[in-house]
mmCIF file of the N, C-alpha and C atoms, coordinates in Angstrom:
data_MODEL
# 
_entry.id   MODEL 
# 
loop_
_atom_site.group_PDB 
_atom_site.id 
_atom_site.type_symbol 
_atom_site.label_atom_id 
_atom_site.label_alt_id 
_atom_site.label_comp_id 
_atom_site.label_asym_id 
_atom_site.label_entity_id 
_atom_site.label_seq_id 
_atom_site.pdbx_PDB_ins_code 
_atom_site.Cartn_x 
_atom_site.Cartn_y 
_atom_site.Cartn_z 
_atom_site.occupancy 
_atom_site.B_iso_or_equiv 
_atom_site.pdbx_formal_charge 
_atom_site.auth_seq_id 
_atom_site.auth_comp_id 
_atom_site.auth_asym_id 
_atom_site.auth_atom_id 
_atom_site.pdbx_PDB_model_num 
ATOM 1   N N  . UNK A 1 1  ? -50.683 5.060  -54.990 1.00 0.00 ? 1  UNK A N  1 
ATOM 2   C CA . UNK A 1 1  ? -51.372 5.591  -56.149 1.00 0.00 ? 1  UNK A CA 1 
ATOM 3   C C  . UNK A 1 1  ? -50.467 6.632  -56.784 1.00 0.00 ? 1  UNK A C  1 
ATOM 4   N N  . UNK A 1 2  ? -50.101 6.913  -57.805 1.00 0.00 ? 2  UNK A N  1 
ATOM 5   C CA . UNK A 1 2  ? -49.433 7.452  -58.689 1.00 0.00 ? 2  UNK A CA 1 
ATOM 6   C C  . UNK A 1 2  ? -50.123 8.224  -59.910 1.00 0.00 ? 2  UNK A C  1 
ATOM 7   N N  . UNK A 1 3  ? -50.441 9.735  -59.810 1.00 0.00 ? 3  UNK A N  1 
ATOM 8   C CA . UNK A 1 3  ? -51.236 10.410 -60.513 1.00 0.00 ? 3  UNK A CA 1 
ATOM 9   C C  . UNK A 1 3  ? -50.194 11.259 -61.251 1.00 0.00 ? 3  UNK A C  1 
ATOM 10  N N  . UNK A 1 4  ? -50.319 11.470 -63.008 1.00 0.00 ? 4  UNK A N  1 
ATOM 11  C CA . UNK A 1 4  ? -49.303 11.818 -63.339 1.00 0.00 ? 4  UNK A CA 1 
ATOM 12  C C  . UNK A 1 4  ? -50.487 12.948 -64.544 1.00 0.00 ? 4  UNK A C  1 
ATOM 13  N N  . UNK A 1 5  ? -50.039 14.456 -64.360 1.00 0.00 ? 5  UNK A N  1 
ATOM 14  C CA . UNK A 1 5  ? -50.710 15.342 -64.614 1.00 0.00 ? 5  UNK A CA 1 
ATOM 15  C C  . UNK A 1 5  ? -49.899 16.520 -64.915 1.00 0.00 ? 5  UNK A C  1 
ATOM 16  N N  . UNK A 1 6  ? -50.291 17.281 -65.635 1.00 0.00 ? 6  UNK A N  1 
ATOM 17  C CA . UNK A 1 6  ? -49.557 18.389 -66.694 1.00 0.00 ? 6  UNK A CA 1 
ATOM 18  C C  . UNK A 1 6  ? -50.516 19.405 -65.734 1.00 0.00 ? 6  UNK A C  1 
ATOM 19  N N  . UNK A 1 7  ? -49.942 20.578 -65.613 1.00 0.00 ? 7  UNK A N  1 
ATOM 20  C CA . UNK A 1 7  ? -50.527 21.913 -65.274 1.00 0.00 ? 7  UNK A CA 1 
ATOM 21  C C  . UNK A 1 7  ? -49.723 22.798 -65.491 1.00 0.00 ? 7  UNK A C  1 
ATOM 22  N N  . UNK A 1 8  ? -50.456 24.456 -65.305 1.00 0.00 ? 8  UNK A N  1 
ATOM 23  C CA . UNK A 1 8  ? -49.518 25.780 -66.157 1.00 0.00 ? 8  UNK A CA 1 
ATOM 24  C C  . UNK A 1 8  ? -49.422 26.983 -65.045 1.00 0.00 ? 8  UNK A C  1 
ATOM 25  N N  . UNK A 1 9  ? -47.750 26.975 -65.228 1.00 0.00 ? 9  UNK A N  1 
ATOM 26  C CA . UNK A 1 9  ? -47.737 27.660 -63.596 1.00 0.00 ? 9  UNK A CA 1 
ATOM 27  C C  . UNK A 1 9  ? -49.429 28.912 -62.826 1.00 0.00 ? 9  UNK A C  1 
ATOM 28  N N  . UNK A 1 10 ? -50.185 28.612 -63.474 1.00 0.00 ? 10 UNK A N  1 
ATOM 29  C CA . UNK A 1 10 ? -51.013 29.318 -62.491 1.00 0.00 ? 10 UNK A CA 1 
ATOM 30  C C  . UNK A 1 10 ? -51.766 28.462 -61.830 1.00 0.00 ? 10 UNK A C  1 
ATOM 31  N N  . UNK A 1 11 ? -51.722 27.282 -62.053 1.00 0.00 ? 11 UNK A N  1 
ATOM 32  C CA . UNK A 1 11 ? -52.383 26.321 -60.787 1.00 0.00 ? 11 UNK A CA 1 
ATOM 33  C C  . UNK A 1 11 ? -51.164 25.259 -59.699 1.00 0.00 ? 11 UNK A C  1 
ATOM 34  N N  . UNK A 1 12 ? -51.698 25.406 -58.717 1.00 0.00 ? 12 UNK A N  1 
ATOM 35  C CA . UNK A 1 12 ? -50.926 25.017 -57.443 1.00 0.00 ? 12 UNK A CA 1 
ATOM 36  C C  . UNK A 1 12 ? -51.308 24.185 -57.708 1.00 0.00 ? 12 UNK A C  1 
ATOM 37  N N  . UNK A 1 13 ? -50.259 23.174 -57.631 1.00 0.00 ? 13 UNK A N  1 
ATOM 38  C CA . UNK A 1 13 ? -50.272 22.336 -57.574 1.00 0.00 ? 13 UNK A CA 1 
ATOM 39  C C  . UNK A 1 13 ? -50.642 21.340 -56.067 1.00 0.00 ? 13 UNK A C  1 
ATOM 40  N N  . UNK A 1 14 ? -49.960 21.413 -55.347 1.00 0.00 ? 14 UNK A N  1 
ATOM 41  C CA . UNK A 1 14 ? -50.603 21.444 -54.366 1.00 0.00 ? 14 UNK A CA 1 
ATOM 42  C C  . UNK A 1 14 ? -52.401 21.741 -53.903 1.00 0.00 ? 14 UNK A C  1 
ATOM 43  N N  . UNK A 1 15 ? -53.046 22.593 -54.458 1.00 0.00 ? 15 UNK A N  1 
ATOM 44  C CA . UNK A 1 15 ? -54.824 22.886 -54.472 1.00 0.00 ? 15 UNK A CA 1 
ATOM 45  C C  . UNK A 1 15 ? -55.139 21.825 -54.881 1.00 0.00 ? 15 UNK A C  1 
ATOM 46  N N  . UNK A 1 16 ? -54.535 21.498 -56.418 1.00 0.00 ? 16 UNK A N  1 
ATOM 47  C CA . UNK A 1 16 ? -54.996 20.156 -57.177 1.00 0.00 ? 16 UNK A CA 1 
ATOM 48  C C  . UNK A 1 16 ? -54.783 19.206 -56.655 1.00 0.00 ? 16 UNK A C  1 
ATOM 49  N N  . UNK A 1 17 ? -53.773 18.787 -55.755 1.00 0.00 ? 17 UNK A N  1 
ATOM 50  C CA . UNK A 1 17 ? -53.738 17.195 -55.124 1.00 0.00 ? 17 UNK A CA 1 
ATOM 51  C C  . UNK A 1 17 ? -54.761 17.011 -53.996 1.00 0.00 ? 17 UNK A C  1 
ATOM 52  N N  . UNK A 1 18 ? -55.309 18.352 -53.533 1.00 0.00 ? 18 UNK A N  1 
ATOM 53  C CA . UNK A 1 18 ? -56.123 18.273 -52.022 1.00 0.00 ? 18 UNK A CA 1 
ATOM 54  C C  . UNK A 1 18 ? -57.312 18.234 -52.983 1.00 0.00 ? 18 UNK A C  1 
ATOM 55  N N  . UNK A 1 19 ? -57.604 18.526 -54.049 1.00 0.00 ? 19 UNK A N  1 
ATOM 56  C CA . UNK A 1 19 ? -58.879 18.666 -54.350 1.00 0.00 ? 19 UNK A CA 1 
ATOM 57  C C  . UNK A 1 19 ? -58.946 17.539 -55.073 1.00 0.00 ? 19 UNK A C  1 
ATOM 58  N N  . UNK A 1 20 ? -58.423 16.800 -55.722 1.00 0.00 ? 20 UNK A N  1 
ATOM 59  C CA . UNK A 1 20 ? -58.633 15.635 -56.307 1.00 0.00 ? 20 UNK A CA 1 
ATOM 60  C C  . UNK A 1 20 ? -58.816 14.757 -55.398 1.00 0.00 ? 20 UNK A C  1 
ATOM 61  N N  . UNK A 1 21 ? -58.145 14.166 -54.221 1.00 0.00 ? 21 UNK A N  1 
ATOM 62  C CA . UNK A 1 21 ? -58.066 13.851 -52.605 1.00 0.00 ? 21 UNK A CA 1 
ATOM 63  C C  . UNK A 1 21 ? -59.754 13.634 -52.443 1.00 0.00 ? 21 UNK A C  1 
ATOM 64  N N  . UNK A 1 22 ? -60.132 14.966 -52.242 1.00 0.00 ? 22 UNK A N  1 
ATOM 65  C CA . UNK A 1 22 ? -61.374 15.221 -51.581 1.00 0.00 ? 22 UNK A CA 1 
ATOM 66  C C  . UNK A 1 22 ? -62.487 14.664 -52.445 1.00 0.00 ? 22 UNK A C  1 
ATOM 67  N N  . UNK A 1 23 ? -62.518 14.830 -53.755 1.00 0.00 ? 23 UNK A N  1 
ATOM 68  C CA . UNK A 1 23 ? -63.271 14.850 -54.835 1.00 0.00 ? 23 UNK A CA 1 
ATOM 69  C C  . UNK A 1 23 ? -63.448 12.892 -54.760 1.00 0.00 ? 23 UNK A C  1 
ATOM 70  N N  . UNK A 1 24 ? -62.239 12.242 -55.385 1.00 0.00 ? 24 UNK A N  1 
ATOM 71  C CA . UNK A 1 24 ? -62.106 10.652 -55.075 1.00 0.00 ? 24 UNK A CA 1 
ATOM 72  C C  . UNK A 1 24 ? -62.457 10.540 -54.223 1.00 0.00 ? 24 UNK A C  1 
ATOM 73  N N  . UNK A 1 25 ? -62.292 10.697 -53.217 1.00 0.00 ? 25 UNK A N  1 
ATOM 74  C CA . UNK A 1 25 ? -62.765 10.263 -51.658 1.00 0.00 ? 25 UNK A CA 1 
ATOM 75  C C  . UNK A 1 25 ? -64.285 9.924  -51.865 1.00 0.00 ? 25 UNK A C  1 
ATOM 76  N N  . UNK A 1 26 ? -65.255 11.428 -52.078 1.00 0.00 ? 26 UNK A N  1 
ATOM 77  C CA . UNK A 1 26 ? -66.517 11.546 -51.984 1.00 0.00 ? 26 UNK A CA 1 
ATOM 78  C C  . UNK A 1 26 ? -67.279 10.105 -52.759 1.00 0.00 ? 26 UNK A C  1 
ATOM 79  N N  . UNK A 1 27 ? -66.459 10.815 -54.414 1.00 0.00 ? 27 UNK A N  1 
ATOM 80  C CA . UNK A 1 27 ? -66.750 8.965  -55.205 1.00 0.00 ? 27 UNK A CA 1 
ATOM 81  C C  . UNK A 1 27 ? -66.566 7.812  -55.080 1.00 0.00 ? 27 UNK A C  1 
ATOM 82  N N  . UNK A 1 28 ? -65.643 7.402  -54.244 1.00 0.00 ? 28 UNK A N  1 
ATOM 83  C CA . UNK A 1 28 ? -65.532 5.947  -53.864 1.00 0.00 ? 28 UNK A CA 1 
ATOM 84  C C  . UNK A 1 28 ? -66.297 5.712  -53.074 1.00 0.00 ? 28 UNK A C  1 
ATOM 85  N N  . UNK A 1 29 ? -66.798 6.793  -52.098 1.00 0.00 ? 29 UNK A N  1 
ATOM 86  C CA . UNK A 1 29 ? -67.402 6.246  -50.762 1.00 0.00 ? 29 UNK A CA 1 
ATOM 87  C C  . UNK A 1 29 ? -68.946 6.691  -51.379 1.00 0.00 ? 29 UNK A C  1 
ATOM 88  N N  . UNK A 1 30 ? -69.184 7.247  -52.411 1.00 0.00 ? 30 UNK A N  1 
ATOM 89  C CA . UNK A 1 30 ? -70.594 7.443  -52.993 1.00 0.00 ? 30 UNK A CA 1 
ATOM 90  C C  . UNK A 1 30 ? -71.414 5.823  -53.586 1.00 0.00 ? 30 UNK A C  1 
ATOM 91  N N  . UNK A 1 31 ? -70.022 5.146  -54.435 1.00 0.00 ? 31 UNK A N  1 
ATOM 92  C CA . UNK A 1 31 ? -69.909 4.447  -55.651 1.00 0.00 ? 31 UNK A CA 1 
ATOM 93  C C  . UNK A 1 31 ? -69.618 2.825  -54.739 1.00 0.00 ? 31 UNK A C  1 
ATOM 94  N N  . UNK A 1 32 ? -69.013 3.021  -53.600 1.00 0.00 ? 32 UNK A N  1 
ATOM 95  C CA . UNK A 1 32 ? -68.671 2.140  -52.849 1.00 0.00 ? 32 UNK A CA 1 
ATOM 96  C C  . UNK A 1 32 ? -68.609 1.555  -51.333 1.00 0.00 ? 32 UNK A C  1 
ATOM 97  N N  . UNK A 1 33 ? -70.385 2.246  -50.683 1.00 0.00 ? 33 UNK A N  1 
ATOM 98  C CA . UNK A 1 33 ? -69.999 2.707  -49.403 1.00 0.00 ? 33 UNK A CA 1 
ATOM 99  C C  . UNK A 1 33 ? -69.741 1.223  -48.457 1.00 0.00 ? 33 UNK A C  1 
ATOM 100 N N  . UNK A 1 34 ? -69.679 0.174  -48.873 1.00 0.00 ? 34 UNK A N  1 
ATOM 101 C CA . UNK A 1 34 ? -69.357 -0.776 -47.866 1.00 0.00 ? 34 UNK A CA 1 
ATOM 102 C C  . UNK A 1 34 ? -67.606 -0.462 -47.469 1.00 0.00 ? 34 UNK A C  1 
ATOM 103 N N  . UNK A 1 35 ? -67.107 0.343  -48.263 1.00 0.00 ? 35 UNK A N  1 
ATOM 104 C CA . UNK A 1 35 ? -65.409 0.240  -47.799 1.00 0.00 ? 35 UNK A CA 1 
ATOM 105 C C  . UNK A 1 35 ? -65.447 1.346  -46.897 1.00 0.00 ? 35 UNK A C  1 
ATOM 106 N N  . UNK A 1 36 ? -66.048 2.055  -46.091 1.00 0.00 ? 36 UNK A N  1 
ATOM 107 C CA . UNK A 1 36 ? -66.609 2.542  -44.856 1.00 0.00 ? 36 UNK A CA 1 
ATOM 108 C C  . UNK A 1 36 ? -66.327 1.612  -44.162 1.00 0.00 ? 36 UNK A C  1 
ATOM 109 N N  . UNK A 1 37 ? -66.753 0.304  -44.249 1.00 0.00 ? 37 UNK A N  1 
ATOM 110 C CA . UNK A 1 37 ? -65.537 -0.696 -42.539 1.00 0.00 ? 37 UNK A CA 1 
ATOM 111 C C  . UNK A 1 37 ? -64.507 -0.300 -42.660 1.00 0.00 ? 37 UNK A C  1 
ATOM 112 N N  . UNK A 1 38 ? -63.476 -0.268 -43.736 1.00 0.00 ? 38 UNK A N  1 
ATOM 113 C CA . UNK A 1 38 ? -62.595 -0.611 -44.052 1.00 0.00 ? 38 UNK A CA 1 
ATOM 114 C C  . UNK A 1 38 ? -61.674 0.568  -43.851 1.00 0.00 ? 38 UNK A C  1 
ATOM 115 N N  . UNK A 1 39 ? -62.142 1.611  -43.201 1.00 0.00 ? 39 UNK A N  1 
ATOM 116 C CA . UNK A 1 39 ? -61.561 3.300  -43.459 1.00 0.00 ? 39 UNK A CA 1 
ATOM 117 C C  . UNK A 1 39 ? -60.961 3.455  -41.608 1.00 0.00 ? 39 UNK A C  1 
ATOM 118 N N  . UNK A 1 40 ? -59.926 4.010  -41.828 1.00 0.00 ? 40 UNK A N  1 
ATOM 119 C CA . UNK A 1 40 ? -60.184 4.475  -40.329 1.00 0.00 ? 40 UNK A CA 1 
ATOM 120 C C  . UNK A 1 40 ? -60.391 6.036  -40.180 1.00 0.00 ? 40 UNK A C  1 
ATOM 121 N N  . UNK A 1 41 ? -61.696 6.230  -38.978 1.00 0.00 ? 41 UNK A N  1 
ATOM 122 C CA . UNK A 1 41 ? -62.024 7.371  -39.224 1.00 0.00 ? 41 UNK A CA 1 
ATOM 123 C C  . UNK A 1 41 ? -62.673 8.239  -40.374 1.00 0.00 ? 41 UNK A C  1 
ATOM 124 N N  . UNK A 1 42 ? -63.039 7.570  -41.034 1.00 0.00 ? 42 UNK A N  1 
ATOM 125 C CA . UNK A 1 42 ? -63.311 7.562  -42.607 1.00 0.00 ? 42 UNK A CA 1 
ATOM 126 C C  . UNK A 1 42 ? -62.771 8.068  -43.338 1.00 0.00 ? 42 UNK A C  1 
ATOM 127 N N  . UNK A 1 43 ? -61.600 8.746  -43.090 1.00 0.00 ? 43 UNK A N  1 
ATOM 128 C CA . UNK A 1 43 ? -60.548 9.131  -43.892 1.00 0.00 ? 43 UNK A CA 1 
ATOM 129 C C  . UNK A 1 43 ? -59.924 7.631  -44.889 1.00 0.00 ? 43 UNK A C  1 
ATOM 130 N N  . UNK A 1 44 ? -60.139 7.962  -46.485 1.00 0.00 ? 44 UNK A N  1 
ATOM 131 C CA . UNK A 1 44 ? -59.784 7.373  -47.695 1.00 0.00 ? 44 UNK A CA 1 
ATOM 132 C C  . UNK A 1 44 ? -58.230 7.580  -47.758 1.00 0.00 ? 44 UNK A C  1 
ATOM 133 N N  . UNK A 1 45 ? -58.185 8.676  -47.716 1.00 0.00 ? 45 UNK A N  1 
ATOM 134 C CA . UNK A 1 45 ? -56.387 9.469  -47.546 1.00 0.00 ? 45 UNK A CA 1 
ATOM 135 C C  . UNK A 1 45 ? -55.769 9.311  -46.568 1.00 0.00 ? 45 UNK A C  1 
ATOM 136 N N  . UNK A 1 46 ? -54.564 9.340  -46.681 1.00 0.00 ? 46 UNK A N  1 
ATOM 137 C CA . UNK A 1 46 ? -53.560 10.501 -45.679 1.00 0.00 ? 46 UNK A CA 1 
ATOM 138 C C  . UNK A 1 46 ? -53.687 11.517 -46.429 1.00 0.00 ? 46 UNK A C  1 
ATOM 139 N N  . UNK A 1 47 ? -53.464 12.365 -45.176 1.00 0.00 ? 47 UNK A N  1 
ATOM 140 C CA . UNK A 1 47 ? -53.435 13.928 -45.006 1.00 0.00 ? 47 UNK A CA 1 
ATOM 141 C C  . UNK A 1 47 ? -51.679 13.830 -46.167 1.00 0.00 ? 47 UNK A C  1 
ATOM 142 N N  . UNK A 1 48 ? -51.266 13.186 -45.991 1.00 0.00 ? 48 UNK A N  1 
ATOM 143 C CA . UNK A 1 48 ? -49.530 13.299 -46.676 1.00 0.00 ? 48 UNK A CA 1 
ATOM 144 C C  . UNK A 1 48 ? -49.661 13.025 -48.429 1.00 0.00 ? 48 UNK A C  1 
ATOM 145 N N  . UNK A 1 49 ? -49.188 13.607 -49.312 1.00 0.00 ? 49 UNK A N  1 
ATOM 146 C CA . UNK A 1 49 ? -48.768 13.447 -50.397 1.00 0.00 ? 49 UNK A CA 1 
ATOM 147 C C  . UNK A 1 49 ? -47.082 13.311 -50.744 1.00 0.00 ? 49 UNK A C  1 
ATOM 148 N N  . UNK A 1 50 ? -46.943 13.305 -51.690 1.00 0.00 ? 50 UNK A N  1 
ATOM 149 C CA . UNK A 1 50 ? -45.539 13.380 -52.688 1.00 0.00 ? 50 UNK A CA 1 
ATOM 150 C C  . UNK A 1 50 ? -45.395 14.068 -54.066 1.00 0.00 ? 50 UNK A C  1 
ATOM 151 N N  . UNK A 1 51 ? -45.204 15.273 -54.224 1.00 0.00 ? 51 UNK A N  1 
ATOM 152 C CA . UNK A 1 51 ? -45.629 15.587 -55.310 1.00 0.00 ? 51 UNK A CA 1 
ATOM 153 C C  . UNK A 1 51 ? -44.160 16.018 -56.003 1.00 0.00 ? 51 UNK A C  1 
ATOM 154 N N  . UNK A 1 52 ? -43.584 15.446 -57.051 1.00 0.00 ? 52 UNK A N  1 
ATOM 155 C CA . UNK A 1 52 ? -42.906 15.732 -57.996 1.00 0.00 ? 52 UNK A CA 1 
ATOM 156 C C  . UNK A 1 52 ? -42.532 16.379 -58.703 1.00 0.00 ? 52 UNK A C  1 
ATOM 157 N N  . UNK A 1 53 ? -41.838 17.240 -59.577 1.00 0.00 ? 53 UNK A N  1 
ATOM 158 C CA . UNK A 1 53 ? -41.805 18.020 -60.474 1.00 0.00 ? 53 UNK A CA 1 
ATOM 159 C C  . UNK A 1 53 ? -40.653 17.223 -61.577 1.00 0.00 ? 53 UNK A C  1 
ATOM 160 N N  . UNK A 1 54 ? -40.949 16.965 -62.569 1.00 0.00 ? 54 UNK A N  1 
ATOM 161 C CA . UNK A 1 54 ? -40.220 16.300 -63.946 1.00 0.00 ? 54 UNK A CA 1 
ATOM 162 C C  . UNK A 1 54 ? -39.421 16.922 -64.562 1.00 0.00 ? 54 UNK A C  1 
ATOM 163 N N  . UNK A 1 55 ? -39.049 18.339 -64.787 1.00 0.00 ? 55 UNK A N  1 
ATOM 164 C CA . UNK A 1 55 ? -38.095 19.118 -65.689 1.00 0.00 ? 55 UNK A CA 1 
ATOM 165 C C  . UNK A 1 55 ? -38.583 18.888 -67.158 1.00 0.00 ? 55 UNK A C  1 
ATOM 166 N N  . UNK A 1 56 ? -37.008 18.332 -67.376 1.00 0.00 ? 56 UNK A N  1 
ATOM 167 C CA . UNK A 1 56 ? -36.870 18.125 -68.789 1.00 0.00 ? 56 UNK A CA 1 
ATOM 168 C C  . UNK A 1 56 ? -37.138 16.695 -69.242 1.00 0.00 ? 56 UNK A C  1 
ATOM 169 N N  . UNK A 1 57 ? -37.186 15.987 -68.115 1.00 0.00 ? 57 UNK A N  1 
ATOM 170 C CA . UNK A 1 57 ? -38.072 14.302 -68.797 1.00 0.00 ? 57 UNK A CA 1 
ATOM 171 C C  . UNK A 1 57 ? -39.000 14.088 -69.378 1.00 0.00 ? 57 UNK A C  1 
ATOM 172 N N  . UNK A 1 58 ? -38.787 13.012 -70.427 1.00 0.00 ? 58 UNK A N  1 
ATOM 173 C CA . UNK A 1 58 ? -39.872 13.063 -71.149 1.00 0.00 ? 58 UNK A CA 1 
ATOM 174 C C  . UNK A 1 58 ? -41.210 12.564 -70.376 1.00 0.00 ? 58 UNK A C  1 
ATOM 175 N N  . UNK A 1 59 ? -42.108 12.378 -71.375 1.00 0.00 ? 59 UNK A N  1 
ATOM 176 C CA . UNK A 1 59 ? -43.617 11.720 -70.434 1.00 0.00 ? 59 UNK A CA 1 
ATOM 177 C C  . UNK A 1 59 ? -43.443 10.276 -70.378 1.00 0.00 ? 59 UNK A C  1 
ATOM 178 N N  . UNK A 1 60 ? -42.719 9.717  -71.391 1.00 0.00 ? 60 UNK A N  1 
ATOM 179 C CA . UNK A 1 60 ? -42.949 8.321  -71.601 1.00 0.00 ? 60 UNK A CA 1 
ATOM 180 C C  . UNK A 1 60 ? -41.658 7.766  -70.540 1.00 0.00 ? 60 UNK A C  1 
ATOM 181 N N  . UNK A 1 61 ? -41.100 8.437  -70.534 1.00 0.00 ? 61 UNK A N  1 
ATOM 182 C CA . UNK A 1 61 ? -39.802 7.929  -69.066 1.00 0.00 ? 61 UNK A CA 1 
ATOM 183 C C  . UNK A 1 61 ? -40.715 7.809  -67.759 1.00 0.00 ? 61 UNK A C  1 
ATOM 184 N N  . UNK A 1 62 ? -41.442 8.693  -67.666 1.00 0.00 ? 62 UNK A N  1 
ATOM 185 C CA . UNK A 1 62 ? -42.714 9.047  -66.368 1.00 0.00 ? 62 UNK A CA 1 
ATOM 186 C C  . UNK A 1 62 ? -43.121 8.136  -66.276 1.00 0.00 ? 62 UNK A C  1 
ATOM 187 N N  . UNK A 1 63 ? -43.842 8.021  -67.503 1.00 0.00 ? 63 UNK A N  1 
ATOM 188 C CA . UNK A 1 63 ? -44.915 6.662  -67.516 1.00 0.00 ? 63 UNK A CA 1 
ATOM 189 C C  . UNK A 1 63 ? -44.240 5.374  -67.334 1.00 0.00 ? 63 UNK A C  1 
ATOM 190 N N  . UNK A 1 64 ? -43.254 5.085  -68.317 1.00 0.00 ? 64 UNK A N  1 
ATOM 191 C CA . UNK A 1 64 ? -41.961 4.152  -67.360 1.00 0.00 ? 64 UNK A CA 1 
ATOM 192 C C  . UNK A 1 64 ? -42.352 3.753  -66.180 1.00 0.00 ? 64 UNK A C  1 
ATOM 193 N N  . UNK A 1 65 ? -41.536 4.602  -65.815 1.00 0.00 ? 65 UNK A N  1 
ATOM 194 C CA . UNK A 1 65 ? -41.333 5.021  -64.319 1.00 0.00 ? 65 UNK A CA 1 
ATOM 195 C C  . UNK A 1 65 ? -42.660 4.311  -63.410 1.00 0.00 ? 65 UNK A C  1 
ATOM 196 N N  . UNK A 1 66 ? -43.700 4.874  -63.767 1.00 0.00 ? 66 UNK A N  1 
ATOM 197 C CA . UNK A 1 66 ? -44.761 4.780  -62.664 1.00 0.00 ? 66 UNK A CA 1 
ATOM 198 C C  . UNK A 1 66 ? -45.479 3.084  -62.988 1.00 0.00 ? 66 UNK A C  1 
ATOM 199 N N  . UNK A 1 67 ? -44.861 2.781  -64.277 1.00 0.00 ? 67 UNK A N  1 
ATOM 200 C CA . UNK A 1 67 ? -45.572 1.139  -64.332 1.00 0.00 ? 67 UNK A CA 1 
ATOM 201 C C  . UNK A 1 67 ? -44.830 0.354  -63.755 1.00 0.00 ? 67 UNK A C  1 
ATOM 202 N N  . UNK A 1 68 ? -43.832 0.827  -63.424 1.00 0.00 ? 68 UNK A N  1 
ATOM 203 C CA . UNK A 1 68 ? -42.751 -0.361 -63.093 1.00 0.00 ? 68 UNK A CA 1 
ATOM 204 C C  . UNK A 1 68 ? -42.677 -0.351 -61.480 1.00 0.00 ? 68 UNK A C  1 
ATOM 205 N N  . UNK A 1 69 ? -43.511 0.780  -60.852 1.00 0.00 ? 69 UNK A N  1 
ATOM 206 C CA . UNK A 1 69 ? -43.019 0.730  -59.681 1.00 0.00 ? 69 UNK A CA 1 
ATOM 207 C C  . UNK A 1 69 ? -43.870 -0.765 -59.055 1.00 0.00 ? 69 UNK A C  1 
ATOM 208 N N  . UNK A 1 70 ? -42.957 -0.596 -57.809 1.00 0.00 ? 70 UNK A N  1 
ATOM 209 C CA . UNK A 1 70 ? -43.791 -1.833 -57.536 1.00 0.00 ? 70 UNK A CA 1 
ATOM 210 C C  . UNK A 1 70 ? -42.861 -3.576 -57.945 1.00 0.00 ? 70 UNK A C  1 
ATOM 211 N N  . UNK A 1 71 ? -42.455 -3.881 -58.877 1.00 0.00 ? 71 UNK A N  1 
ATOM 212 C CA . UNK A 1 71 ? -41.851 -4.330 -59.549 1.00 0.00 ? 71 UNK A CA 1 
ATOM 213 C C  . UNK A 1 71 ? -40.066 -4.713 -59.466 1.00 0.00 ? 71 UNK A C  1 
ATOM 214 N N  . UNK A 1 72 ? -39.948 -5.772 -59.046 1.00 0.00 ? 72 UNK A N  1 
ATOM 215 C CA . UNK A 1 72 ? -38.110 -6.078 -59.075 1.00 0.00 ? 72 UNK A CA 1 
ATOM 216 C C  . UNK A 1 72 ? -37.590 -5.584 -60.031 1.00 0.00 ? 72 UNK A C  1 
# 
């Protein structure tokens, strides 16, 4: 999954990936609870992220970027 999001150095980034994490989690398993077999431990997540920082790239290189992954 590939979440691509603007913030202003006063939010951690990091807070925001655990809280979005937690937040999805609740809704899928609210919106979707048969994928409860499908969980181990019922953890939706890993505990692990990847979080990025872009510089001076544009957005549309990003966005690029994140459609193509996956992809030869």
């Amino acid at each position: 999954v590939h979440v691509l999001f603007k913030c202003t150095p006063q939010i951690a980034p990091a807070k925001f990936i655990n809280a979005y994490k937690s937040v999805s989690s609740r809704l899928v398993k609210k919106n979707y609870p048969e994928i409860r077999q499908y969980l181990w431990k019922e953890a939706f997540w890993t505990k692990s992220y990847c979080l990025i920082s872009t510089g001076g790239v544009s957005i549309d290189v990003i966005k690029q970027y994140i459609e193509r992954q996956g992809q030869k």
